[in-house]
N, C-alpha and C positions, 0 to 999 in steps of 0.2 A: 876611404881612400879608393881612389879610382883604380880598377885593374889594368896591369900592364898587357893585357891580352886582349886581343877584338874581339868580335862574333864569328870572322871567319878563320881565328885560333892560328893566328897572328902574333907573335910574344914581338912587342914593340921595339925594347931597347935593343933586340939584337937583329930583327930584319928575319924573322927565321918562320914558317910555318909548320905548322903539327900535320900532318896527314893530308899536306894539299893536295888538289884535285887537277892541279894542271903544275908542268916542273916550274920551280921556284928556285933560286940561289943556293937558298940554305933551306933543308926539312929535317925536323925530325918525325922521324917514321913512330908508330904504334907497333907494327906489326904486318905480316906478311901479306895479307887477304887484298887482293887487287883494287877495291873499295878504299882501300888506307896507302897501298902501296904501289908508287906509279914509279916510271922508267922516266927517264930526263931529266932529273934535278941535279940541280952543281953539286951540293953538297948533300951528303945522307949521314945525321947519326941516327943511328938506332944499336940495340942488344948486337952481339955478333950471329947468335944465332938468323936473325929477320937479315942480317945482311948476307946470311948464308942462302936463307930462300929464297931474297929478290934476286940474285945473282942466279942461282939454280933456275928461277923462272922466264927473269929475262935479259938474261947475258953479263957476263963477268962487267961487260961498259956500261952497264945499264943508270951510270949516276956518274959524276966526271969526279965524284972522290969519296971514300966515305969512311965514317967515323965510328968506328966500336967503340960504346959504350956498356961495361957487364951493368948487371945491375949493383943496385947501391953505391956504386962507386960516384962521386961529385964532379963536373964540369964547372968551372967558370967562364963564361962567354963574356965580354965584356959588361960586366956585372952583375949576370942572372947567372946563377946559379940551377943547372939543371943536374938532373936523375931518374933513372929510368926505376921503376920498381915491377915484380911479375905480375900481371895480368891475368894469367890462369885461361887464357883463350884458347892459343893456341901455343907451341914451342918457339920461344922467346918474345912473345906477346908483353907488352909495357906498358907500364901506365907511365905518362910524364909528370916529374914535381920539377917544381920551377919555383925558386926562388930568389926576391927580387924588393931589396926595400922593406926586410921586415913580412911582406906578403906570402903566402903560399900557394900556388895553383895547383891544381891537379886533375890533368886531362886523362881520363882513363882509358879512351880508346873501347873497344868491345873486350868482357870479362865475365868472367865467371868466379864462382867460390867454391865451387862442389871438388873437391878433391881430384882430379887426372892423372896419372902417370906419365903421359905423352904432351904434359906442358909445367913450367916452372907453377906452383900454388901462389894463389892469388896473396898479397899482401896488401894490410890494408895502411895508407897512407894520411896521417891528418891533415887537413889545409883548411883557407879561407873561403878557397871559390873551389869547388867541385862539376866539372863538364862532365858530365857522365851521359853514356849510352842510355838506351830507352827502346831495346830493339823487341823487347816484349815486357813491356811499361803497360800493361794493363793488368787489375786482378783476375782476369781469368786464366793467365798464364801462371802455373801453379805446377811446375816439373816433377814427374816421379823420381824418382832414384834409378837412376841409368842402369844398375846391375838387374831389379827388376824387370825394366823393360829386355836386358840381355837374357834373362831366364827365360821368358816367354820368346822369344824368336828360338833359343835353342829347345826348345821344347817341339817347334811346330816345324825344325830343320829331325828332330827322333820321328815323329808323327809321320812326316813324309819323304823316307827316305828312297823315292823313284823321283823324284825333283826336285832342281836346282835350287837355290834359296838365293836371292842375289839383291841385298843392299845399297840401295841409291845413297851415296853420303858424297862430298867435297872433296875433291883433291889433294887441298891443304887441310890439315888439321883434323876435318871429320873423320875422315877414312881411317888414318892414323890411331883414331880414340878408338872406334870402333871395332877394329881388330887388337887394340887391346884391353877392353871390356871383352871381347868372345874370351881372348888369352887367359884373361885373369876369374873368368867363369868354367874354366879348364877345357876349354877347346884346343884342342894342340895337331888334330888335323891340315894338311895345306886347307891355306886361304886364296882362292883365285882373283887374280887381282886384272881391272880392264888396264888398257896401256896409260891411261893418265895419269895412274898412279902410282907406276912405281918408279919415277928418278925420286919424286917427295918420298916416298916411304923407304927407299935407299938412302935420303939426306937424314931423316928420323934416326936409320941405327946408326948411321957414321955420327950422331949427336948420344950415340949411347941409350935410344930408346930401344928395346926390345921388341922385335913384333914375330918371330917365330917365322914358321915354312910358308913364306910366299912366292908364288908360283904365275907366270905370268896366265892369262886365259887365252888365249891368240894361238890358235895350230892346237888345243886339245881336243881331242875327239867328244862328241856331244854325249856319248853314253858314259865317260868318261866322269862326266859333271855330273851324273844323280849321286842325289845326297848330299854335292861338295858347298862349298859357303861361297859365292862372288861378289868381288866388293866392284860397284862400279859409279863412276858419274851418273845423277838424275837425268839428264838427257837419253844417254844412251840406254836406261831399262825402256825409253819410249820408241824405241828405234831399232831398226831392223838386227843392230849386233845382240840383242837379247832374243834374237829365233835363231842362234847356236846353244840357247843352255835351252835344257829339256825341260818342257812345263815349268819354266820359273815361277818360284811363288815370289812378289816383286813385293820387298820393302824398301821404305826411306827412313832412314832417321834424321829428325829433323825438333828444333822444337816446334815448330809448323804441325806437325801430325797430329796434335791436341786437338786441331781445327777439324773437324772427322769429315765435313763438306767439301775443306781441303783435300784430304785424302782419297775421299771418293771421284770427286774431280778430275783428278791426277790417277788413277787405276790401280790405287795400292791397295793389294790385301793385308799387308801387313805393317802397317804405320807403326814407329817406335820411336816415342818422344824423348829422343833424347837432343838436350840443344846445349851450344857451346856458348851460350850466352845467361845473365842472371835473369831470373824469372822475376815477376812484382815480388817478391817476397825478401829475396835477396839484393832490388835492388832499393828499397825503403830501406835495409838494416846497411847499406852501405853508406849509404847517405847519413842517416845519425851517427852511424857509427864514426863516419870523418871528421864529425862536428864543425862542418862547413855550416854558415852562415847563409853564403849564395851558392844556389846552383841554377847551370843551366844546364839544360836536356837537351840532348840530339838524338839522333841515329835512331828514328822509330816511333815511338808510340808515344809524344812530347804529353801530352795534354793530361792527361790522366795526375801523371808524375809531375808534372808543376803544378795542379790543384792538389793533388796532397801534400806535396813541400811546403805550400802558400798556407795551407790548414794545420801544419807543421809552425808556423810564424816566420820561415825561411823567406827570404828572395829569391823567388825562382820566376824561371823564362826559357822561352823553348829557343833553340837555334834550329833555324832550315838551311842546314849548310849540304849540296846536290851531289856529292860525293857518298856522301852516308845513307843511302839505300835502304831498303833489304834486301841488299844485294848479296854477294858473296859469303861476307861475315859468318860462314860454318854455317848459316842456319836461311842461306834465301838463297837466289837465283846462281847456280856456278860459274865462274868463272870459262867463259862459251872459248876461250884459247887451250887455257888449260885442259877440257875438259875433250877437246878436239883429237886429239893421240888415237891410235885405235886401239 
C-alpha cells in the first residue's frame, strides 16, 4: 500500500503538513523549537502546551487559529485519524500517529527516551511507516547519563569557588533540563539566569515544572557572581556579556560536546554531553521497537541509519527535507531571535 504521506510530510487526504518550513493552510506542529515551529500558518494543531510556546515566542496571532490537541486523545479530519503522543524532547513535544485506511504513520519529530522531568516521557508508538529523526544517527554518539555529566560540573563549580560557572544551553527546553538536573543533583542555590531565558522558564513553572530560585543576571554586581551558577544562550558566553561574570569557567551542554574538536573549537572548558535528542543506541531500539516495516530518516545523520535499517531487512530512505537542520532542536545552532534578549 502506498503511503498517504509525501517526502515533504504532507498527509494527502487532508491538505495538512507536519512541521512545514514556510506557513501552510493547515500544520500540525511537533513541537516548539523554531526548526519545527513557524509563525504564519492558518491552522496550528499541536499539544496545548507547544501552542503555549509558540504563542510565548512569537505572538498570541502568530497562526490565524489553532487547535489543541492533549495527548492520546483522537482527531478525525476527514478520514485520517490523527494523535499526538509524548516525545520526550522538550515540554509538549509530540510525535504524530496518523491513521488512515488501515495504515499507520508515525512522524516523531526530535525525541528522546532517557527519562526528564521538564518534558512529558517519551512513549513509544507502533506503526507501518516510522519518519524518525537522525540528529545523532551515527555509532559514535553514545550519551552518558546526564546526572553524571551534572556531578562533574558541580564538582568543578566546589573546586572553584572565586568563579563564575556559566552554561551555554537553548532557551527552549535545554536550559529548563539543565537547571533541573543541577535541582535534582541538590543544588538549590539561586541560578542566574541571561535575559533569554526567563519568559520560557516563567512558561515551565506556570506548566507546573519546578525550577527553584531564579534570579535574573542583568544589574548584579560581578563580585556578586563568584561561585554562582549562570545559565546562558551559546552566543552570548562568546560575547562581550560574559566579561560581567568573574573568570567564567564556560560550559555548553550539548550532545555536540562528545566532539571534543568541537569543543575546543568553540573555547569550552567545560563540555557536558548532555543532549535532548536519541543517541544511535536509542535510536535503533526505537525503530524495532515500533515494528515498522518502512522508515524514513531526516533531521541529521540520514545515511548511517538507513544502512542499518536496510541490513535490518527494512525499507528505509533518507528525506532531505531544509527545515530540519542542526539547527535549534536543543542540541545545535540557537535560535539567533530568541537568544537576542540581553
Amino acid at each position: 500500500m502506498a503511503p498517504f504521506l509525501t517526502r515533504d510530510l504532507k498527509v494527502i487526504p487532508i491538505e495538512a503538513y507536519i512541521d512545514p518550513p514556510v506557513p501552510r493552510e493547515r500544520a500540525i506542529i511537533t513541537h516548539g523549537h523554531a526548526d519545527h515551529a513557524r509563525a504564519g500558518h492558518g491552522s496550528v494543531l499541536a499539544t496545548p502546551d507547544t501552542i503555549a510556546i509558540m504563542q510565548t515566542r512569537y505572538g498570541a496571532d502568530c497562526a490565524q487559529r489553532f487547535e489543541p490537541l492533549p495527548f492520546g486523545q483522537k482527531r478525525e479530519i476527514d478520514g485520517v485519524t490523527v494523535s499526538l503522543h509524548p516525545a520526550g524532547h522538550i515540554l509538549g513535544s509530540a510525535q504524530v500517529l496518523l491513521e488512515y485506511k488501515g495504515q499507520r504513520i508515525v512522524v516523531t519529530g526530535d525525541y528522546k527516551r532517557l527519562v526528564d522531568r521538564t518534558a512529558q516521557p517519551f512513549e513509544l508508538v507502533r506503526c507501518d511507516l516510522l519518519v524518525t529523526e537522525a540528529t545523532f544517527g551515527l555509532p559514535v554518539f553514545q550519551h552518558p547519563d546526564p546526572a553524571d555529566e551534572m556531578a562533574r560540573f558541580l564538582r568543578s563549580v566546589a573546586s572553584y569557588p572565586e568563579r563564575a560557572h556559566v552554561i551555554g544551553s537553548y532557551a527552549l527546553g535545554k536550559a529548563q533540563r539543565v537547571i533541573a538536573l543541577l535541582r535534582d543533583a541538590g543544588y538549590d542555590a539561586p541560578i542566574y539566569l541571561h535575559g533569554a531565558m526567563i519568559r520560557l522558564c516563567e512558561l515551565y513553572e506556570s506548566q507546573g515544572v519546578a525550577l527553584g530560585d531564579l534570579r535574573p543576571s542583568l544589574g548584579v554586581a560581578k563580585a556578586e557572581l563568584m561561585g554562582q551558577v549562570v545559565i546562558a544562550p551559546p552566543s552570548a558566553i562568546k560575547d562581550r556579556w560574559s566579561r560581567r561574570l568573574p573568570d567564567p569557567v564556560l560550559a555548553v551542554a550539548s550532545g555536540w560536546m562528545s566532539v571534543k574538536q568541537r569543543a575546543r573549537q568553540s573555547g569550552v572548558e567545560l563540555p557536558l554531553v548532555i543532549s535532548d535528542h536519541a543517541d544511535w543506541n536509542e535510536l535503533r531500539a526505537t525503530i524495532a521497537d515500533t515494528g515498522a516495516e518502512t522508515v524514513w530518516v531526516t533531521h541529521g545523520r540520514e545515511d548511517a541509519l538507513v544502512y542499518h535499517c536496510r541490513q535490518q531487512g527494512l525499507e528505509a530512505e533518507p528525506l532531505s527535507i531544509q527545515a530540519y537542520d542542526d539547527g535549534e532542536g536543543g542540541d545545535g545552532a540557537e535560535d539567533v531571535a530568541e537568544d537576542s534578549a540581553a
